[in-house]
C-alpha positions as CSV (number, residue, x, y, z in Angstrom):
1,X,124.5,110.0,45.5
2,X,123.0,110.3,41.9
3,X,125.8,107.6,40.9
4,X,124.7,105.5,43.6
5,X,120.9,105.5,42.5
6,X,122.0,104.8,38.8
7,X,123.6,102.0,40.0
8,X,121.0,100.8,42.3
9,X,118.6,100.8,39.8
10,X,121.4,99.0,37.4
11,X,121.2,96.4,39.8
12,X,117.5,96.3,40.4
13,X,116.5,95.8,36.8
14,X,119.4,93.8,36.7
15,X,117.9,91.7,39.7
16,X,114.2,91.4,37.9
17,X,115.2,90.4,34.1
18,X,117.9,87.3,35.4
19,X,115.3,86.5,38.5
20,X,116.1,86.4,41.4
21,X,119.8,85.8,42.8
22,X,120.3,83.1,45.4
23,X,123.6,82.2,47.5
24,X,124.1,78.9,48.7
25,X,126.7,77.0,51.0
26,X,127.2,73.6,49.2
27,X,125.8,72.1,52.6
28,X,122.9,74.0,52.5
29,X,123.2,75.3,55.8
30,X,123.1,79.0,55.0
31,X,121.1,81.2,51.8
32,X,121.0,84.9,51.0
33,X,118.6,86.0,48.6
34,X,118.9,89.3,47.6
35,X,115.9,91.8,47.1
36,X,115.3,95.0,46.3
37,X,112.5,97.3,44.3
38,X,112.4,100.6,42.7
39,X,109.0,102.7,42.3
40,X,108.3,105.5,40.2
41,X,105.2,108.1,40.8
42,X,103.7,110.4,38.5
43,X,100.4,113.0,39.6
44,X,98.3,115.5,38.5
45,X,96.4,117.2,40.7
46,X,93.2,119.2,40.3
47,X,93.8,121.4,43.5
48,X,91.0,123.7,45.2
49,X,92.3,126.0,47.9
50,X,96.2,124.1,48.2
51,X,98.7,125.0,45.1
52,X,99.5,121.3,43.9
53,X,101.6,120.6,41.5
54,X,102.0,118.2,39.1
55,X,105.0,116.0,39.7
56,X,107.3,112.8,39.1
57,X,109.1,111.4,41.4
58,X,111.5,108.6,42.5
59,X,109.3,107.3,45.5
60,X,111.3,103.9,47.4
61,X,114.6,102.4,46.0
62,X,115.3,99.6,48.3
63,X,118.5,97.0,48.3
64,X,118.6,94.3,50.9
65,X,119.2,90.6,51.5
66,X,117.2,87.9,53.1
67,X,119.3,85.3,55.3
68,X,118.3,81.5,56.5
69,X,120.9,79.9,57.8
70,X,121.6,77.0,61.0
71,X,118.3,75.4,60.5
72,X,116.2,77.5,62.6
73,X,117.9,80.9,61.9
74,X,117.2,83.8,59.5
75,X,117.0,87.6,59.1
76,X,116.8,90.5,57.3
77,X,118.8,93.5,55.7
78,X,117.1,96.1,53.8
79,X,118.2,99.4,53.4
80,X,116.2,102.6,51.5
81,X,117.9,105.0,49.1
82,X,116.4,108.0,48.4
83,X,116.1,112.0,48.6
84,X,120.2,111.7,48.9
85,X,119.5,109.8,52.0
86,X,120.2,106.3,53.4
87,X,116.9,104.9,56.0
88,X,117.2,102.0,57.7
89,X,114.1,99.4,56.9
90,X,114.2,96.1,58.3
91,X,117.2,94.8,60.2
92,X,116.2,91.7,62.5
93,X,117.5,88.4,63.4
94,X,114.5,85.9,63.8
95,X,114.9,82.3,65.1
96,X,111.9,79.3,64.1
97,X,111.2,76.4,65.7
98,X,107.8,75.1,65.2
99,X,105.1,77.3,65.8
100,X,107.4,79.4,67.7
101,X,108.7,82.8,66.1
102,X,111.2,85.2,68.1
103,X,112.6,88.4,66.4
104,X,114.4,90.3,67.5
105,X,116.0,93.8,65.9
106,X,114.5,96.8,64.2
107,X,111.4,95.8,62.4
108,X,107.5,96.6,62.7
109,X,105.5,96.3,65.3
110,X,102.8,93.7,65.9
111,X,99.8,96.0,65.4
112,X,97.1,96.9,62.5
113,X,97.6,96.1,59.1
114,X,98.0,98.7,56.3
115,X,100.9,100.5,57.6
116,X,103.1,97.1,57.6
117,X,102.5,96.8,53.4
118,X,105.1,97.4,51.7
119,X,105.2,99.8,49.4
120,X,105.6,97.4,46.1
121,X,102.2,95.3,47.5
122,X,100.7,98.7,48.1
123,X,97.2,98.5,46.0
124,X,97.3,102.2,45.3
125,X,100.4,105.1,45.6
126,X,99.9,106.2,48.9
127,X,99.2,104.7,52.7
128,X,95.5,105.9,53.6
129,X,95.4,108.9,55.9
130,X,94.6,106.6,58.9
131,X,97.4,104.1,58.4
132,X,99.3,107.5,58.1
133,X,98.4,109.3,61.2
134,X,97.5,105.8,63.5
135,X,99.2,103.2,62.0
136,X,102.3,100.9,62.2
137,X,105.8,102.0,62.7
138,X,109.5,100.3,62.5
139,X,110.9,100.4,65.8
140,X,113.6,98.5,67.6
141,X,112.3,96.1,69.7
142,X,111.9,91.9,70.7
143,X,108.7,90.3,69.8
144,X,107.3,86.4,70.2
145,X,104.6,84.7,68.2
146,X,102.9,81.5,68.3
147,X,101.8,80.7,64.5
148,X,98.8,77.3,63.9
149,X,96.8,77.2,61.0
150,X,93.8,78.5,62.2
151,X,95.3,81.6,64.6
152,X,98.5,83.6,65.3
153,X,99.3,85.6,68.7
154,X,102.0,88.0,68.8
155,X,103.7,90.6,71.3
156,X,106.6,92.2,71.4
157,X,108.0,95.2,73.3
158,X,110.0,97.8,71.3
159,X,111.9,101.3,72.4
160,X,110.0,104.4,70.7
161,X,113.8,106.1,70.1
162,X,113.9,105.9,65.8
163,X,116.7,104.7,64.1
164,X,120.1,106.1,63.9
165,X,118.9,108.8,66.9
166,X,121.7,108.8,69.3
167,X,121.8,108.0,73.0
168,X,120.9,110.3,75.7
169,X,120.7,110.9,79.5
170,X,117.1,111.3,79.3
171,X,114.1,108.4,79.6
172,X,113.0,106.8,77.2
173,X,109.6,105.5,76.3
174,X,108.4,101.8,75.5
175,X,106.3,100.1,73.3
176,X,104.0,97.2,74.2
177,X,102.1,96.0,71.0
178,X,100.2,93.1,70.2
179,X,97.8,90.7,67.8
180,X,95.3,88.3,67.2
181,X,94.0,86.7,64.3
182,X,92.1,84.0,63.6
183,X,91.4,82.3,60.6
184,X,87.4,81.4,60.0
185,X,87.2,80.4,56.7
186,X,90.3,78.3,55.2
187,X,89.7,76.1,51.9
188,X,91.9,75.6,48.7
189,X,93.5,78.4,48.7
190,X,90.0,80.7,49.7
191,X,90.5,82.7,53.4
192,X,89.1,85.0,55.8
193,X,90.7,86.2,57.9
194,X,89.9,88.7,61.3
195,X,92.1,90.6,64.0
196,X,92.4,92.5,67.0
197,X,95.6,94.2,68.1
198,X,96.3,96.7,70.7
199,X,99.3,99.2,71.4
200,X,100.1,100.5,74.4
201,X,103.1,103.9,74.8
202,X,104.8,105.0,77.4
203,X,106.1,108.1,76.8
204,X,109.3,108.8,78.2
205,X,111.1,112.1,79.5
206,X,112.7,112.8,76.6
207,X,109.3,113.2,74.9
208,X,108.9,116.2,76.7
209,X,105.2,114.8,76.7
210,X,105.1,115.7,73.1
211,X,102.6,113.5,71.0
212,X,101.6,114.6,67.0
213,X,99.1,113.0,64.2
214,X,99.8,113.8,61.2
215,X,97.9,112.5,57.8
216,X,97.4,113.9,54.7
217,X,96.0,113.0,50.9
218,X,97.0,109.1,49.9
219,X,99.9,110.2,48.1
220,X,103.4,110.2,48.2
221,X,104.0,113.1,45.7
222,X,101.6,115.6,48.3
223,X,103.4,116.4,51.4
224,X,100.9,118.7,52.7
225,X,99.7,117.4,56.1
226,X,95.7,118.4,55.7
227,X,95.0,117.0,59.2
228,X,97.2,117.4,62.5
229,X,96.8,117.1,66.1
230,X,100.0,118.3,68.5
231,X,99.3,117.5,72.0
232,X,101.9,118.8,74.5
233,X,100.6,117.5,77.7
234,X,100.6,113.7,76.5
235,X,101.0,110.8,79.1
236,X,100.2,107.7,77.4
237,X,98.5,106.3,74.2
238,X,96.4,103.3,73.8
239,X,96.0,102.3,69.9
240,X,93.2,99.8,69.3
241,X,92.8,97.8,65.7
242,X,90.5,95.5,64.2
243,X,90.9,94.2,60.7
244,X,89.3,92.0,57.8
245,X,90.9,90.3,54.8
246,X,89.3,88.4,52.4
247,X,90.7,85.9,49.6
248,X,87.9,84.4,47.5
249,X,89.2,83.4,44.3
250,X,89.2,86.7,41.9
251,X,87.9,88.5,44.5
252,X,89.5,90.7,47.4
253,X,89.0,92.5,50.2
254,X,90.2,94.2,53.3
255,X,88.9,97.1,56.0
256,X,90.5,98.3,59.3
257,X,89.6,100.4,61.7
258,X,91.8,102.0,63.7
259,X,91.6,104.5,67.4
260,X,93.2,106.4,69.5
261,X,93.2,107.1,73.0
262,X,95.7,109.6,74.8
263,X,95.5,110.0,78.6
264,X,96.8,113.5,79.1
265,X,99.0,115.2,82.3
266,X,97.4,117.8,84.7
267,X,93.8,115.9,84.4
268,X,93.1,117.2,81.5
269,X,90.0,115.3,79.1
270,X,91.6,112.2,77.3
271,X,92.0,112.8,73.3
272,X,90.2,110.8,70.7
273,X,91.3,109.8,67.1
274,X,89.7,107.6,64.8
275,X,89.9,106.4,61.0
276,X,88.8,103.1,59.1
277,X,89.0,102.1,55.3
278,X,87.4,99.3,53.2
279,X,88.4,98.6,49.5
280,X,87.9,95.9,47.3
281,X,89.2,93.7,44.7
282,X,88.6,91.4,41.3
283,X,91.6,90.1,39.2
284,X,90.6,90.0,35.2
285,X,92.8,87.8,32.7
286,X,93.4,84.9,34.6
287,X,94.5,86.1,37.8
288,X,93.6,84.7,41.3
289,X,93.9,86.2,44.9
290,X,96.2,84.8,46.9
291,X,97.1,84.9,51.0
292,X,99.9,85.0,52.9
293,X,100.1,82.8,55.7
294,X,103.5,84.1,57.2
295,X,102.2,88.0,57.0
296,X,98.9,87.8,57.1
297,X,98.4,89.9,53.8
298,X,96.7,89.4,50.1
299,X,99.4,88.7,47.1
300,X,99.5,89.9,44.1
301,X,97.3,88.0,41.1
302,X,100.0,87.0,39.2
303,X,101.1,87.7,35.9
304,X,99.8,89.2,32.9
305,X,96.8,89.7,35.3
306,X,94.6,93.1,35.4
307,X,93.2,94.1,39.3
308,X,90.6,96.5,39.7
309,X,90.5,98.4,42.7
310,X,87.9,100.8,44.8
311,X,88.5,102.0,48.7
312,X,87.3,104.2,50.4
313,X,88.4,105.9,54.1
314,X,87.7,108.4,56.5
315,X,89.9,110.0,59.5
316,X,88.6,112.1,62.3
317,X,91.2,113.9,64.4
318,X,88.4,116.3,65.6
319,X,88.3,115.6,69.4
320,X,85.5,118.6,70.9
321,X,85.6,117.5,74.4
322,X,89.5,117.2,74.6
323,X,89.8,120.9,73.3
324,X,91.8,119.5,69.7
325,X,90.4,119.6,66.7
326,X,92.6,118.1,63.9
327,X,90.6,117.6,60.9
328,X,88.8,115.4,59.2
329,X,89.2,113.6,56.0
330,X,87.4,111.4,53.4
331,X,88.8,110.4,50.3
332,X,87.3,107.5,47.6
333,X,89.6,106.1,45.2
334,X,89.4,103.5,42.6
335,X,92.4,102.5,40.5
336,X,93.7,99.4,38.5
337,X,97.3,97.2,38.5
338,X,98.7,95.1,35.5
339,X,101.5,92.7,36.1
340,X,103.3,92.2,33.3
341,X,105.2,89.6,34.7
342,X,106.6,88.9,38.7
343,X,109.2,91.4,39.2
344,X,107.4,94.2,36.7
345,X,103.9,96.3,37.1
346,X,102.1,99.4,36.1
347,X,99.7,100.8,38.8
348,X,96.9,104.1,38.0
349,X,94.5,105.5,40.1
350,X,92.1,108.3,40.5
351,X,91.2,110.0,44.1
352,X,88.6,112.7,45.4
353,X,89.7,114.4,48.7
354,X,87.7,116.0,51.1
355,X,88.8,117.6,53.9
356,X,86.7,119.9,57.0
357,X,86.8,123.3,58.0
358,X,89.3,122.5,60.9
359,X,91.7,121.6,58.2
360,X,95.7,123.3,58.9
361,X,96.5,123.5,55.3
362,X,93.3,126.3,54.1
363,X,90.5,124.8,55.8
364,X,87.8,122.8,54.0
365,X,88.4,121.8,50.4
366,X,88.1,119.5,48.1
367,X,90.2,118.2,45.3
368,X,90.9,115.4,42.8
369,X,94.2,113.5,41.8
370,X,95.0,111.3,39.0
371,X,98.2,109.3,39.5
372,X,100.4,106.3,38.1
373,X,103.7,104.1,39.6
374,X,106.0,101.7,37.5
375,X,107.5,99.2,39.6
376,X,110.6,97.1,39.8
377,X,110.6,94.5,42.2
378,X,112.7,91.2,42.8
């Protein structure tokens, strides 16, 4: 396995310093573009009650290929490589026509925001606690949207069995997810953009009517889980979602709030959890925000550009009336990215955590982190 990495990142450094590599048919009727990224973390941590240690780590090593072919065809294949293991990420068949978009395949689902960033447009090392415990997840699944200018609406229904779990007797669940957005503001280059999206699962037998949150600090070199809610009488979830990004030049922004609503077996009270985020952004040296029109999402400023980041975010899992009381969290963090060029950047941030008394992990605390990621995209 250690061979393998060496060689994946042979290729990956390989990918970013010749640009990126393109197969064509001389008819042009099919292209693969190959992509893949590598990310390395660094931390130190100023812990309070919870031992953590400082630490450097291989975070995401991806390989994959992107596909267009049969005028109205494409797809993706990426696959992740690391901690000796091999995760399936996106693998989807998609067909365009228009304004019309049908995937179908294991990919994420149409809800929220954060969650669906990859990890090399990430604007700081870790997914915020909420995107972690209510956010978006890769299932397998079918999904439709209708894409204008102005709006998108998506749906899709996907199975809630992960990948590479293997087939039972038992039931089980679904997945209906969808979103809205709508585009307000839209001028040279400039948008705003808002949305609504709403998740609906089915738990199925096999569940045993298990349902866990799980979130902890916005790291992926901390694996302690400071807030957690297990409920084993769980009948249904309803996830809600409402989202802002922002474009304006050098300046950035996005927030998202995210709930939860379980409806439990044996009439027992319904369970609560909440969490939102806002950050901001300006681009020094040059750089300019851009938007995505296709995902929805910021870009990167460019090249030889400096970003300067601040967010902040809370997450309650702390339920009274329901009987659960998860946690609760707050963290600020403020941080900064410079692209040396397209395919290389250097990201460092700085992070306060706070967590309440109903905290798993020692109870209330509070503690500081200081952390840094080279990346190697292409």
């Amino acid at each position: 396995m250690n061979r393998l990495l060496l060689f994946v990142l042979f290729v990956l450094c390989a990918g970013a310093a010749s640009a990126q590599l393109t197969l064509r048919t001389e008819k042009g009727d099919f292209s693969c573009r190959f992509i893949g990224r590598a990310l390395f973390d660094f931390g130190v941590f100023a812990d309070d009650k919870t031992e953590l240690g400082n630490s450097v780590d291989l975070y995401d090593v991806r390989l994959g290929a992107v596909l267009d072919f049969a005028d109205h065809w494409g797809g993706k294949i990426e696959l992740g490589f690391v901690n000796n293991k091999v995760s399936l990420k996106d693998v989807y068949l998609d067909f365009r026509k228009g304004s019309h978009l049908v995937i179908l395949g294991h990919y994420f689902e149409y809800f929220a925001l954060g969650a669906r960033i990859g990890s090399s447009d990430m604007k700081f090392n870790g997914y915020t606690a909420t995107d972690q415990a209510f956010g978006d997840r890769r299932k397998f699944g079918i999904s439709y949207a209708y894409k204008r200018e102005r709006w998108d609406l998506c749906v899709g229904v996907f199975d809630d069995k992960d990948a590479g779990s293997s087939a039972d007797d038992e039931d089980e669940g679904y997945v209906v997810a969808s979103r809205m957005q709508y585009r307000p503001y839209l001028k040279d280059g400039q948008v705003v953009h808002v949305a609504l999206s709403s998740r609906f699962y089915k738990l199925g037998d096999k569940t045993e009517h298990r349902l866990s949150y799980r979130a902890g600090a916005p790291s992926t070199l901390v694996s302690e889980k400071f807030l957690r809610a297990e409920l084993t009488d769980a009948k249904s979830e309803w996830k809600y979602a409402a989202d802002v990004v922002m474009t304006l030049g050098r300046w950035y922004g996005q927030a998202e709030y995210l709930r939860t609503r379980v409806k439990r077996l044996d009439g027992a009270p319904a369970y609560d959890g909440e969490g939102g985020y806002a950050q901001v952004g300006y681009a020094l040296l040059g750089g300019r925000y851009s938007y995505n029109m296709s995902t929805g999402m910021a870009s990167s400023t460019g090249p030889k550009s400096l970003e300067l980041l601040c967010r902040y975010n809370f997450t309650n899992m702390n339920d009274r009336g329901a009987g659960i009381m998860g946690g609760q969290q707050h963290d600020i963090s403020v941080g900064a990215i410079y692209y040396f060029n397209k395919h290389v950047a250097v990201k460092a941030s700085y992070t306060n955590v706070s967590v309440d008394k109903h905290s798993p992990v020692a109870g209330e605390q509070s503690f500081d982190m200081v952390q840094g990621r080279i990346q190697v995209s292409f």
